[in-house]
C-alpha positions in Angstrom: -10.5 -6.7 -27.1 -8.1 -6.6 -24.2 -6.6 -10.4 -23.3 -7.3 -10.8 -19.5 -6.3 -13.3 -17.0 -8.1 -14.4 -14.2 -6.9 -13.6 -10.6 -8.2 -15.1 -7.6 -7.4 -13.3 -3.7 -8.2 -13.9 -0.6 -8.8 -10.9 1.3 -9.5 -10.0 5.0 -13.1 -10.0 5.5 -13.5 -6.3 6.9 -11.8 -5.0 3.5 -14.1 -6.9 1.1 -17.1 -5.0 3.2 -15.5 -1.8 2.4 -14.5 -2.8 -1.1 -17.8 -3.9 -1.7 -19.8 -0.7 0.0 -17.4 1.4 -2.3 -18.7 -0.7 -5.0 -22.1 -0.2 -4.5 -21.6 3.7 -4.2 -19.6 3.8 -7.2 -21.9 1.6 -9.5 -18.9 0.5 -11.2 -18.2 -3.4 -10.9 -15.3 -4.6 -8.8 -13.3 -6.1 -12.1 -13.2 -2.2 -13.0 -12.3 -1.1 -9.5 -9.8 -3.3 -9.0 -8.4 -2.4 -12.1 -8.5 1.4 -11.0 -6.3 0.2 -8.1 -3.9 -1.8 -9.3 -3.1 0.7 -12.3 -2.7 3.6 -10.0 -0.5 1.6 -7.4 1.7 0.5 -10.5 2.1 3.0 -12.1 4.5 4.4 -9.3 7.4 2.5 -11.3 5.9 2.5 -14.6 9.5 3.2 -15.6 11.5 0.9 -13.5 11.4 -2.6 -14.0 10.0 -4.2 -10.4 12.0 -6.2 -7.9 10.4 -7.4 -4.6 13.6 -7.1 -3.1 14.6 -3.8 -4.0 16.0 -1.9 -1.2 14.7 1.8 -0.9 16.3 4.7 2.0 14.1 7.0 3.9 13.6 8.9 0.9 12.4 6.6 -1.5 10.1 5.2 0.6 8.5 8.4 1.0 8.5 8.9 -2.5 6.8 5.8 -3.0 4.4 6.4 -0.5 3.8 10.1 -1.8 4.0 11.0 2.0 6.8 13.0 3.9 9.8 11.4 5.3 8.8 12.7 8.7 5.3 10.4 8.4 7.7 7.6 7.5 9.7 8.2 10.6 6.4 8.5 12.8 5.4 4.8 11.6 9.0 3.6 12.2 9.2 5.1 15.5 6.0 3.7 16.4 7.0 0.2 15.6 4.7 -0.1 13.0 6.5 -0.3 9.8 8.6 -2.5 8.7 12.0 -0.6 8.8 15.8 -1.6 9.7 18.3 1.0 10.6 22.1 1.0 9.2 24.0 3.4 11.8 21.9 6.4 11.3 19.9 5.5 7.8 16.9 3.5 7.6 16.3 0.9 5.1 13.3 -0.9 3.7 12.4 -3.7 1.6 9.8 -2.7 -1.1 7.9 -6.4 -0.9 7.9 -5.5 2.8 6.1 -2.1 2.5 3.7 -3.4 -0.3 2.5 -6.3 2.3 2.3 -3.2 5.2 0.5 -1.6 2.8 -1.7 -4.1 2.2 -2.9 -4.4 5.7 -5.8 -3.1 7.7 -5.1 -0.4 10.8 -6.5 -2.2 14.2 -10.0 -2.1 13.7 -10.0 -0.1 18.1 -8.1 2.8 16.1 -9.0 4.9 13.4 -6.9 5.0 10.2 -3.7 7.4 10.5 -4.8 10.7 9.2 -8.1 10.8 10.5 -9.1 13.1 12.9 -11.8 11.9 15.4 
């Protein structure tokens, strides 16, 4: 048997909701969804040892996010991602974009990518 060790979050209220709906629809348990998650998220740099304070450019951050630089740009512009510019590159710290990712879009707007 797998050795396991417990982890304990505290998440916004809105996401448990969701988490747990998804849950109920899946009729899988939340230790095995979770799982699912976490897996997929880290397996991005299954071959690079982590550091929350890589640095990645414009194109790494893409890459991580598995979306176009040009969606990347659109948060920047936006204010909403957590970006610095050097001249004319942008730089981001990974810990920074894991804790944006981690967030919820204003609950008045719906998620980017959805069409009303």
């Amino acid at each position: 048997m797998d050795e396991r060790s417990a982890l304990f979050v505290r998440l916004p209220s809105p996401l448990v909701s969701r988490l747990d709906a998804h849950i109920r629809a899946d009729g899988r348990t939340k230790q095995a969804v979770v799982e699912d998650l976490l897996s997929s998220q880290l397996a991005v740099d299954a071959n690079v040892e982590l550091h929350d304070d890589e640095i990645l450019d414009l194109t790494a951050v893409a890459a991580f996010l598995r979306v176009d630089e040009s969606d990347v740009l659109d948060r920047i512009a936006t204010g909403d991602f957590p970006a610095r510019r050097f001249g004319d590159q942008w730089r981001c710290s990974r810990a920074a974009v894991l804790t944006w990712l981690a967030g919820t879009d204003p609950p008045t707007t719906r998620p980017t990518g959805f069409s009303a």
